[in-house]
C-alpha positions, 0 to 999 in steps of 0.5 A: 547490548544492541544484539540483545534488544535485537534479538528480543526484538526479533522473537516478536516479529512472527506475532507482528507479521502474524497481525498484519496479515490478519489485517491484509485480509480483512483488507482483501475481503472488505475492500476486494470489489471497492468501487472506487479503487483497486487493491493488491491481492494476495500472491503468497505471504507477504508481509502486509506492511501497508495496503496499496489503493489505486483509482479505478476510474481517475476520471470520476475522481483524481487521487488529490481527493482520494488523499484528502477523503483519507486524510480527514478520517485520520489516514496518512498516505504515501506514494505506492513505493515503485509506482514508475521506478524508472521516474526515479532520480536514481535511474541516472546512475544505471545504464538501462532501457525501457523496450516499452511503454510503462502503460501500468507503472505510469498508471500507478505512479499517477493514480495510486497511494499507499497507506499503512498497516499495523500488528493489531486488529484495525476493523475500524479503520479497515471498515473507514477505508471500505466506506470511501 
């Protein structure tokens, strides 16, 4: 029984991945030279699970606005999934190094948030986030 759901469930995912790219771009052609934050850009085909915003200048206004601008039109946030994976408590378990600073991941980690995407058409709440 579960490998039939699965199975029907999979036959969807080109139409899913198919919405969620239309949205990523639209992200990337409202929000490309947003004033307030950067966001990813487009490097092949992904997925557009969700859109990552980053502080331009942190300094004109920290991300604890950010998150509260956004969550009072309705948007929930995250934190961009690595930011400084290094951070991460799991790095105890592995033997590594860093042989430099972590100038941007840090920065990231620090001034970065991610919200999500959907399958259907979001113009609204694309043109939300393009008016912040």
């Amino acid at each position: 029984m579960s490998g039939a759901l699965e199975r029907s469930q999979l036959e969807k995912l080109p139409d899913l991945i198919k919405g969620r790219r239309a949205n990523g771009a639209l992200v990337q052609e409202c929000l490309g030279n947003h004033p307030r934050f950067m966001i990813q850009e487009e490097i092949g085909q992904s997925s557009w699970f969700g859109f990552s915003l980053v502080l331009r200048d942190p300094s004109a206004a920290p991300r604890a606005d950010l998150v509260r601008d956004l969550k009072q039109i309705g948007f929930e946030c995250r934190p961009i999934v690595t930011g400084n994976f290094a951070k991460n408590e799991v790095m105890k378990y592995f033997d590594y190094e860093i042989h430099s600073t972590l100038k941007n991941a840090n920065y990231i980690d620090e001034h970065g948030l991610f919200v999500g995407n959907h399958h259907y058409p979001i113009p609204q709440a694309i043109d939300a986030l393009a008016a912040l």
